[in-house]
C-alpha positions in Angstrom: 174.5 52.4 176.6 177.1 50.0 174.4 178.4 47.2 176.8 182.4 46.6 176.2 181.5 42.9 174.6 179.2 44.9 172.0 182.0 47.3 171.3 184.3 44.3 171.2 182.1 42.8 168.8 181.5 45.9 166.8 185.5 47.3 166.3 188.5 44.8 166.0 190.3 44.8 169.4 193.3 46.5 167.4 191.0 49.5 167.0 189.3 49.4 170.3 191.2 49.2 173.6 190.3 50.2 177.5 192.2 50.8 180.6 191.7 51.8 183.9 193.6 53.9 186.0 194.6 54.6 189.6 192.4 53.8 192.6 188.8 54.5 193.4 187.2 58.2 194.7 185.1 58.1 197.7 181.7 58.4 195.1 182.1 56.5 191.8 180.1 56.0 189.4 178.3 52.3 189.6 179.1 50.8 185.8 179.9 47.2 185.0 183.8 47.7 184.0 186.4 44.9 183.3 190.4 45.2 182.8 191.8 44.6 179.9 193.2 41.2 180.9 189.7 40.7 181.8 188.6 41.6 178.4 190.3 39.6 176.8 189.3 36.3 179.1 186.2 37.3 178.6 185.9 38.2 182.4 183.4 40.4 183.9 184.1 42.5 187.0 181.7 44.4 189.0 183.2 46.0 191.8 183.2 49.4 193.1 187.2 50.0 193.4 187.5 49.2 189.6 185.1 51.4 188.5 187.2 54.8 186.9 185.6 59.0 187.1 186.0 59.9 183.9 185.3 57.9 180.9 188.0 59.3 178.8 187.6 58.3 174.7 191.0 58.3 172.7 190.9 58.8 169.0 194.5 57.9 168.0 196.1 55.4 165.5 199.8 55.5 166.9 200.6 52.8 169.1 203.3 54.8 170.7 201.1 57.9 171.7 198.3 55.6 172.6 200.6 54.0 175.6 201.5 57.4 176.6 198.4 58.7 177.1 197.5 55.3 178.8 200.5 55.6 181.5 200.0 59.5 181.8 196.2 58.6 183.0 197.4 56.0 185.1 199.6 58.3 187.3 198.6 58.7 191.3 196.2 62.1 190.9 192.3 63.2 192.4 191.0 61.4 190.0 190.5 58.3 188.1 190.2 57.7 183.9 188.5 54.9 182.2 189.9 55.1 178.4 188.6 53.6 175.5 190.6 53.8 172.6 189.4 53.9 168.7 191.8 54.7 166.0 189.1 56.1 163.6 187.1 58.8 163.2 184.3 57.8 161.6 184.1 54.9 164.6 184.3 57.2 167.3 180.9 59.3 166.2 179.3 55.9 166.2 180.4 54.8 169.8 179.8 58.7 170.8 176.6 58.3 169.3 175.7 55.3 171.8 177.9 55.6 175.0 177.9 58.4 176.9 181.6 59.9 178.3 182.9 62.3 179.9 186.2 63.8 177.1 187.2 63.0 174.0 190.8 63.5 173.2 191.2 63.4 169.6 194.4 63.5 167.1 193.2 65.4 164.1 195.3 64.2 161.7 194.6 60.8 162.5 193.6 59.1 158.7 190.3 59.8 158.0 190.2 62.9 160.0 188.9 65.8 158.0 190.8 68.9 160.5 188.2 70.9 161.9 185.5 69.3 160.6 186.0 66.7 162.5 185.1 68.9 165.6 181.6 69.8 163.7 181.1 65.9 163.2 181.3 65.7 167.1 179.8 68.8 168.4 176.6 66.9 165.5 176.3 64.0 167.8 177.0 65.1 171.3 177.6 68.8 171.5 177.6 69.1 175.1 181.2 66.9 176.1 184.4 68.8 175.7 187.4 68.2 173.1 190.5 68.2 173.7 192.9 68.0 170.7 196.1 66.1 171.1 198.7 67.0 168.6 202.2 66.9 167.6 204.3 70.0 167.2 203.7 70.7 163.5 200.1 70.4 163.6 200.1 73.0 166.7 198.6 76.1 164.6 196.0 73.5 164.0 195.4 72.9 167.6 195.2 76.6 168.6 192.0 77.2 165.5 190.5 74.1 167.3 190.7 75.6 170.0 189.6 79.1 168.8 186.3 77.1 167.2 185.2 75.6 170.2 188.1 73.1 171.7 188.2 73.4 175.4 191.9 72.4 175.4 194.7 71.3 173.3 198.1 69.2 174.4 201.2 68.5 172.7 202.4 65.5 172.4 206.0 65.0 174.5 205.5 68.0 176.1 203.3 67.0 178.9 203.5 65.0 181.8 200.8 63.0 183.6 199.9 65.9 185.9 200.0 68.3 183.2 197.5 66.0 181.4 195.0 64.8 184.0 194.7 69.1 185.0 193.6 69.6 181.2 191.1 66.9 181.0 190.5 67.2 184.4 189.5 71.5 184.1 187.9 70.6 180.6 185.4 68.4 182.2 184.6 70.3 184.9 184.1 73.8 183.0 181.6 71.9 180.8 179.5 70.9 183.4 179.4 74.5 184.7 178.6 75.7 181.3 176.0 73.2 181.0 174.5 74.2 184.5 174.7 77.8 183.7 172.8 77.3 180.0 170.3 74.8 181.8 169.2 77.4 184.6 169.3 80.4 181.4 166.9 78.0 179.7 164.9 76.9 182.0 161.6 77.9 182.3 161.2 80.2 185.7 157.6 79.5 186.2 157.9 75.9 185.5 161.3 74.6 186.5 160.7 72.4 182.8 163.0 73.3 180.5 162.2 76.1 178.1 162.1 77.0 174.2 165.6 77.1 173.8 166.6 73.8 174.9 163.7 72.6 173.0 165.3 73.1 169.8 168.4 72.2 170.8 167.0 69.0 172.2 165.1 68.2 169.0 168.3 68.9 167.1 170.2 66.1 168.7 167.1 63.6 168.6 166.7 63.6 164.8 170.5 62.9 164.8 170.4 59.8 167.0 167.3 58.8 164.9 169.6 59.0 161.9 172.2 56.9 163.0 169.9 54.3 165.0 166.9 54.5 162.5 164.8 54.8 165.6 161.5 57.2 165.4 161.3 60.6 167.1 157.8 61.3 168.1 156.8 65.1 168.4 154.1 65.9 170.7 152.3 69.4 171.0 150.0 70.0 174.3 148.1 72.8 173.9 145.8 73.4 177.1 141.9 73.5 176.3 140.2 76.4 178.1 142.9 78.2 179.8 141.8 81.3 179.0 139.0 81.4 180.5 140.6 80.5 183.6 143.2 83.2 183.4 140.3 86.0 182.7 137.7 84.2 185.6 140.5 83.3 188.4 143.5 85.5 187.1 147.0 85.2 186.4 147.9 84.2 190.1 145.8 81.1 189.8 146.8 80.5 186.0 150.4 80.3 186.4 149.8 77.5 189.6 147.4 75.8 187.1 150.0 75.8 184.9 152.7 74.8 187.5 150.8 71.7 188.2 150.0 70.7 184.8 153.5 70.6 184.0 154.6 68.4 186.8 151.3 66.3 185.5 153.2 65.8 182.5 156.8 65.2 183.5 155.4 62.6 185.6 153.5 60.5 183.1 155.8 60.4 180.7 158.8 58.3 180.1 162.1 58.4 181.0 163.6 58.3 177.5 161.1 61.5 176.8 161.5 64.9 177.2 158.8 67.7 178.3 159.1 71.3 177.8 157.5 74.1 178.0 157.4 76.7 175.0 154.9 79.6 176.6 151.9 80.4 177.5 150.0 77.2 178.1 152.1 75.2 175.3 154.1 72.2 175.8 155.9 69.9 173.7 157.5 66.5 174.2 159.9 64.5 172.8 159.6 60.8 172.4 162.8 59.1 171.1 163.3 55.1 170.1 160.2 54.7 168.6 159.5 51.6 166.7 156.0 53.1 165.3 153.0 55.3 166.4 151.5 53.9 168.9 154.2 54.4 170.8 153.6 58.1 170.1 150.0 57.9 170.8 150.2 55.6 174.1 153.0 58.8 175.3 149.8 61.3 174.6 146.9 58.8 176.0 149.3 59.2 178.9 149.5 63.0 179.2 145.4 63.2 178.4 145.0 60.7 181.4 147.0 62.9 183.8 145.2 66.4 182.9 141.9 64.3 183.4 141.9 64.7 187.4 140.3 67.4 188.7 143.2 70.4 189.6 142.5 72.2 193.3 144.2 75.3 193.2 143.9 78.3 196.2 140.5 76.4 197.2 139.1 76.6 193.4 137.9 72.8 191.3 138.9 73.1 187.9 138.7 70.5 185.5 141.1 71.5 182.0 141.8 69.2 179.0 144.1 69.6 176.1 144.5 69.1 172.5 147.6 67.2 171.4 149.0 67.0 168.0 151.7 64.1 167.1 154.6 64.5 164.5 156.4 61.2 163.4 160.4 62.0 162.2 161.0 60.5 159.5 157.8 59.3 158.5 156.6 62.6 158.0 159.1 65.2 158.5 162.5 65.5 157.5 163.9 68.5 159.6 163.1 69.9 162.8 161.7 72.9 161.4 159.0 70.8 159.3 158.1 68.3 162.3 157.8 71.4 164.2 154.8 72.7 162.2 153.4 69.5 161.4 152.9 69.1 164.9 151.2 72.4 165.7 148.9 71.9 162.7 147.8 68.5 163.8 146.7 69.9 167.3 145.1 72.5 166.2 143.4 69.7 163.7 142.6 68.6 167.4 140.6 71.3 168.8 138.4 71.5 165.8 137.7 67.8 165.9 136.7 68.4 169.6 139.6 69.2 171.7 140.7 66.7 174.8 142.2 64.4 171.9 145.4 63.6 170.0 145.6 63.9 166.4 148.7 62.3 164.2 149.0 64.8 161.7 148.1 63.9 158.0 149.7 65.7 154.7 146.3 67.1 154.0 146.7 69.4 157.0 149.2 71.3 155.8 146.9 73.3 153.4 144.5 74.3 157.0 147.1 75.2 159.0 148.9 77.4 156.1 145.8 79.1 156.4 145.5 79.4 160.0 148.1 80.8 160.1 148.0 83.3 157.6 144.7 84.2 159.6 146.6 84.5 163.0 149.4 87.0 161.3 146.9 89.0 159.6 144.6 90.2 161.9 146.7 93.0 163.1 146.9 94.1 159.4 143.2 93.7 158.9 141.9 95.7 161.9 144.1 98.3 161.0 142.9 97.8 157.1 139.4 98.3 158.0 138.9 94.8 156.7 135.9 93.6 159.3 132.2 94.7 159.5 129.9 94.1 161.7 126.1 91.8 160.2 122.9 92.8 162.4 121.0 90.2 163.5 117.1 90.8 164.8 115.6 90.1 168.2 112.0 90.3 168.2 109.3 90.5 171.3 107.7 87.3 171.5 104.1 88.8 173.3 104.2 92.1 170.4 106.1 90.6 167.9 107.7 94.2 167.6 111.4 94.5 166.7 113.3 95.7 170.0 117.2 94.8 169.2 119.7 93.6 167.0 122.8 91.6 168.0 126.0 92.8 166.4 127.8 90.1 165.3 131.4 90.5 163.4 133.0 89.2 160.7 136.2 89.3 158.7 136.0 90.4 154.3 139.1 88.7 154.1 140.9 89.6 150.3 141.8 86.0 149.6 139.5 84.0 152.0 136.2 86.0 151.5 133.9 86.6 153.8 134.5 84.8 157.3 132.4 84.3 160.5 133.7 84.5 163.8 134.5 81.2 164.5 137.9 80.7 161.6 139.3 84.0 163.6 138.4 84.4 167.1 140.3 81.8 168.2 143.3 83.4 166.6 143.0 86.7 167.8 142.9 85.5 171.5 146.1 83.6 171.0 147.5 86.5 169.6 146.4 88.9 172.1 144.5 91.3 169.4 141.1 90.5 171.2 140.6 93.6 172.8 141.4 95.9 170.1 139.0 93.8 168.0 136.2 94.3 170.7 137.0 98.1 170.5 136.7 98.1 167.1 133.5 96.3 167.2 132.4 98.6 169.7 133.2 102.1 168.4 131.5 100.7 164.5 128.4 99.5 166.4 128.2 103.3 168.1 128.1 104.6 164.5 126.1 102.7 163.2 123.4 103.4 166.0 124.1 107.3 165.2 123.2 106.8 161.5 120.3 105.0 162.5 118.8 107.8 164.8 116.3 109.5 162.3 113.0 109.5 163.2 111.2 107.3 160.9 113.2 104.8 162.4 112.5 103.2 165.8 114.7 103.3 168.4 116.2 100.0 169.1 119.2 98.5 171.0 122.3 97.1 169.7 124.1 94.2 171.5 127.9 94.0 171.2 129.6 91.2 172.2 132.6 91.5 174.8 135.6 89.0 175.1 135.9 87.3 178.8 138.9 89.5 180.1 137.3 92.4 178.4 137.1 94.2 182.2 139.2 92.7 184.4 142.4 94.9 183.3 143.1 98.2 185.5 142.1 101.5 184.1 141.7 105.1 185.1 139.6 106.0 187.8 136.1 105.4 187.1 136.6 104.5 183.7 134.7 101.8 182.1 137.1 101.2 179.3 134.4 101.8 176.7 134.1 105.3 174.5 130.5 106.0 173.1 130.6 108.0 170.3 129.1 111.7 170.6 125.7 111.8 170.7 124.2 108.3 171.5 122.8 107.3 174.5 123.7 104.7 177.0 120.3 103.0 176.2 120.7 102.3 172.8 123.9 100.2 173.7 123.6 96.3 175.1 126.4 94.4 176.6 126.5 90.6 175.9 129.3 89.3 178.2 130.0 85.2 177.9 129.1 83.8 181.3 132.5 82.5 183.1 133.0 86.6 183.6 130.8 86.3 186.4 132.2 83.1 188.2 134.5 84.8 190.0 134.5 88.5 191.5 136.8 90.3 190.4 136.8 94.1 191.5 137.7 95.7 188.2 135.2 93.6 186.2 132.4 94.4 188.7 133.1 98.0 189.0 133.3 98.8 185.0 130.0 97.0 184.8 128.0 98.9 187.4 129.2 102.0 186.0 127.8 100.6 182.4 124.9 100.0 183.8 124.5 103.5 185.6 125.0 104.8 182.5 122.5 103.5 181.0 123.5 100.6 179.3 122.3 97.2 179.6 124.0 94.0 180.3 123.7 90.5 179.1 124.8 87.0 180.6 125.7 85.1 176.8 124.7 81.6 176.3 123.9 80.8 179.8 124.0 77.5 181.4 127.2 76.7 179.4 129.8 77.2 181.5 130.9 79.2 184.5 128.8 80.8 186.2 128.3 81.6 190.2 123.9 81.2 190.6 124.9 83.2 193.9 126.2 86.2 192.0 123.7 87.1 189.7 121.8 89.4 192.3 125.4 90.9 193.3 125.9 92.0 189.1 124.0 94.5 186.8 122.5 91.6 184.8 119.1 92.8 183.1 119.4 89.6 180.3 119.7 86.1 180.0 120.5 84.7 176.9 119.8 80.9 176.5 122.5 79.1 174.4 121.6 77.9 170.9 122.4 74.1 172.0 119.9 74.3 174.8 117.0 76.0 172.6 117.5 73.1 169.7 116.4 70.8 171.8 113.3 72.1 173.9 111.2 70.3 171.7 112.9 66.9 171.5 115.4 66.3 174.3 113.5 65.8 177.7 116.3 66.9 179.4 116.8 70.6 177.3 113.0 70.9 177.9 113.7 70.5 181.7 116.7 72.8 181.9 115.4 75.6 179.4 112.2 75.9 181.6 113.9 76.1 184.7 116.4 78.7 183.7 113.5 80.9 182.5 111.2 80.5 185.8 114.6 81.3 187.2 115.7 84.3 185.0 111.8 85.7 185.5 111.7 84.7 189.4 114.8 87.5 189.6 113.7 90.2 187.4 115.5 89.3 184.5 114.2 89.1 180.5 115.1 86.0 178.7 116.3 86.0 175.1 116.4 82.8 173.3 119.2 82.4 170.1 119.3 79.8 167.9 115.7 79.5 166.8 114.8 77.8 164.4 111.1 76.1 164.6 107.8 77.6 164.8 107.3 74.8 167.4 110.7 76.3 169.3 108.6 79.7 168.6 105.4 78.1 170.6 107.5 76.3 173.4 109.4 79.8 174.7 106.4 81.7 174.4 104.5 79.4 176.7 107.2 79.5 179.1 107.2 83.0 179.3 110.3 84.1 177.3 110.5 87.6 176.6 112.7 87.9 173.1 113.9 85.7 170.3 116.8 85.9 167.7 117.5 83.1 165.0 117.0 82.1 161.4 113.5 81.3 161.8 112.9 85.1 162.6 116.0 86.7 160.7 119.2 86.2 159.5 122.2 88.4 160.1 122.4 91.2 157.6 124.3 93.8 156.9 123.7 97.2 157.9 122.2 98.5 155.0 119.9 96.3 154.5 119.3 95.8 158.2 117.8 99.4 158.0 114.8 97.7 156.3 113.8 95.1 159.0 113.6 98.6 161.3 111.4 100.8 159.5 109.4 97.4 158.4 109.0 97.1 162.1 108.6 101.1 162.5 105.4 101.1 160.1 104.1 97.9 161.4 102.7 98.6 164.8 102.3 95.5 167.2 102.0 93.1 164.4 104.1 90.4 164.3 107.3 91.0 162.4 108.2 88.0 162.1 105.1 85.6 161.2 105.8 82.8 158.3 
């Protein structure tokens, strides 16, 4: 805040005078204060019966009206008035700009006063303290549009006593604080208690204004949580929205007190980090917030360790609106999560070009499902004791018009943010099913298809008995294969388990995806309809090198065996990988080394290859 001695020094004492008024309320507000005889000895005074209620500032040039307003202020009332007085507009938004009070009373047709302009200038740099306009008799129609464009009062001068005046400031300060509580409880966020995406803007409005008059640097920060997903679909939304409930109070505690934290949806945040004097004060703020998501979060009974990605803005350095900061921000953290998540990432101009493209990715998959614009690549699993193919593992991907052809990975992501995840596992679903159907000829051998399944695939209610899966007419159970990713089983959760013992009854097999990666409950494997494990790609890259891959690979296939379960191995690459699973008894292999994903027609030759070639090894180089 501006001490009086700085305002002193700052505007000639003509243009910048205070008084206090009447005596002290039974709660005042602690400020260092000082009369104006004071002032002008230079004297201090720090007492509580000096200091004033309101801070009341004055914009008025005539000496007459200035006394007026001084003695109406001064008369015995509820209430006490601090007034500082300026005589120019374009000083007032500066001292508005650095002291904080609680009314301005402004003369619009003081000299460089530009009518109601003037009231945009102020509403600019503090739009949340009330105007009221003071005015002579022939400027009165301009009072009443002032009033009409967002003035909480108006007085005319002469007509007014000091009652009359202290009840209009008095009732203009007091219905802005209600409106301010009533828009702050609208925009708060309910689950939260942070505030919510509307005051965000409005927040981040009013910061790049102060940052324009004091040159300081805003700093945008956007928190995106790293693997809440999975904890919504293994734990549910009960335990997600606590999760989030404490991760927000995690970051309203670390951060500073100049800095704002919000919450946007979902599991986004943002804050806002004014008076910067350069970025490491930007990235010391997000060190900050990664060190208070570090701890471990207990929630309901439940350990859950959850990082997030953090992308950093810099106003002006590289932004010059909100809207641009804004997207410069969410492009650096998703710049982030590609570089590894649990980070920060200043964003860099080159970004811009990726996240255009994200994002035309996250908008268009709607469009592109609905296009017929994926297909599904077959990719062949082979018996490691026959060598015979058994399977194939249907694995999507996106013929993009503009992008070409794109793998999983550039549009997953985007259709789990976007909530589109389900209907693209249905679609994946009902083309595999076809596919399967054109396929059933008999000079081809029968083999089984694996589609993939998101991780809240089945834990959304249906109808009664229903698995929310539709095979097409005509194929069997048995021809289908269910690769689920493994936190879908750290948790029971009734309509998950039900769906998938009804698959399995069916007919249809089940598959625990890259296991030993992530969530999964040892315990509840004999309690699920698991007939596969399937080793990640990490784990099997390393069975020949990494002591420690060797150790864990072995053990999860003695384990897999030990309860009646096959092991398939993806990711291999190496006839020695080859040599090393077959000696440890794993049952089937999928990878480069054996065959790469193809496309459906010319996947057809890999089966009647295998079909005509007995118990020969398909797949010997």
């Amino acid at each position: 805040m501006l001490c009086h001695e700085c305002a002193r020094n700052h505007w000639p004492i003509k243009s910048m005078t205070r008084t206090l008024t009447t005596e002290p309320v039974s709660h005042p507000r602690k400020t260092q204060v000082f009369t104006a005889e004071r002032k002008a000895n230079g004297q201090f005074a720090d007492t509580t019966k000096e200091r004033p209620q309101y801070e009341i500032l004055l914009v008025e040039d005539n000496p007459g009206d200035i006394r007026l307003v001084r003695s109406m202020l001064s008369e015995p009332g509820p209430y006490r008035f601090g007034v500082t007085h300026i005589d120019r507009c374009d000083n007032a938004l500066e001292l508005a700009a650095e002291h904080s009070h609680d009314a301005y009373v402004i003369d619009l047709s003081v000299p460089d006063s530009r009518g109601l302009v003037t009231l945009d200038a102020f509403w600019e740099v503090d739009p949340e303290t009330p105007i009221i306009v003071y005015t002579d008799r022939a400027n009165e129609d301009l009072a009443i549009k002032a009033v009409q464009a967002g003035a909480k009062e108006y007085v005319v001068k002469g007509k007014a006593d000091g009652a009359a005046m202290q009840r209009s400031l008095i009732n203009a300060i007091e219905r802005a604080k209600l409106e301010k509580q009533i828009s702050s409880i609208a925009n708060r966020d309910d689950l939260t208690g942070l505030a919510g995406r509307g005051q965000f803007q409005q927040a981040l409005e009013r910061a790049l204004l102060r940052s324009q008059r004091t040159g300081g640097i805003v700093g945008l920060l956007f928190v995106d949580l790293d693997g809440f997903k999975t904890v919504n679909d293994t734990y549910g939304h009960g335990i997600g929205d606590k999760l989030l409930q404490s991760v927000a109070a995690r970051i309203a505690d670390c951060v500073r007190k100049t800095d704002s934290a919000f919450r946007l949806g979902g599991d986004e945040f943002t804050v806002i980090c004014e008076g910067l004097s350069d970025l490491d004060g930007a990235a010391i703020v997000a060190q900050k917030v990664l060190d208070a998501l570090a701890p471990t979060f207990e929630i309901d009974g439940y350990d859950m360790k959850i990082g997030g990605s953090i992308g950093i803005s810099l106003y002006p350095n590289c932004a010059n609106s909100a809207e641009t900061l804004i997207r410069n921000a969410d492009a650096a953290m998703y710049q982030a999560k590609e570089l590894g998540r649990n980070r920060y990432q200043f964003f860099l101009p080159e970004l811009n070009i990726r996240h255009f493209e994200q994002r035309r990715l996250f908008d268009s998959i709607g469009r592109a499902i609905e296009n017929d614009e994926f297909l599904l690549h077959y990719q062949p699993q082979f018996d490691l004791a026959t060598g015979k193919l058994t399977g194939a593992e249907a694995l999507i991907r996106w013929a993009h018009p503009d992008m070409g052809m794109l793998s999983p990975n550039h549009f997953i992501p985007f259709a789990e943010r976007s909530g589109l995840i389900d209907r693209l596992d249905d679609w994946a679903f009902r083309a595999a099913n076809d596919q399967i159907k054109k396929w059933s000829s008999p000079d081809l051998s029968a083999i089984r298809v694996w589609v993939n399944a998101s991780s809240g695939r089945f834990s959304k209610p249906t109808a009664k008995n229903a698995t929310g899966l539709q095979l097409t007419n005509g194929i069997e159970a048995a021809r289908l294969g269910l690769e689920c990713p493994e936190d879908m089983f750290a948790k029971r959760v009734d309509a998950t388990d039900s769906k998938l013992h009804k698959l399995k009854s069916m007919g249809m097999q089940i598959a625990i995806n890259d296991f030993a990666t992530g969530y999964s409950a040892l315990r509840r494997l004999r309690q699920m309809p698991i007939d596969v494990l399937k080793l990640d790609r990490s784990l099997v890259s390393g069975v020949c090198d990494d002591v420690d891959d060797t150790a864990v690979a072995s053990a999860i296939i003695a384990f897999g065996r030990a309860l009646g379960l096959r092991i398939v191995a993806q990711g291999v690459e190496t006839v020695e990988q080859v040599r090393f699973l077959r000696d440890h008894g794993c049952n089937l292999i999928q990878g480069h080394f054996v065959g790469k994903p193809l496309p459906a027609e010319q996947f057809v030759s890999c089966i009647r290859r295998s079909s005509t070639s007995g118990a020969t090894s398909a797949y010997a180089h």
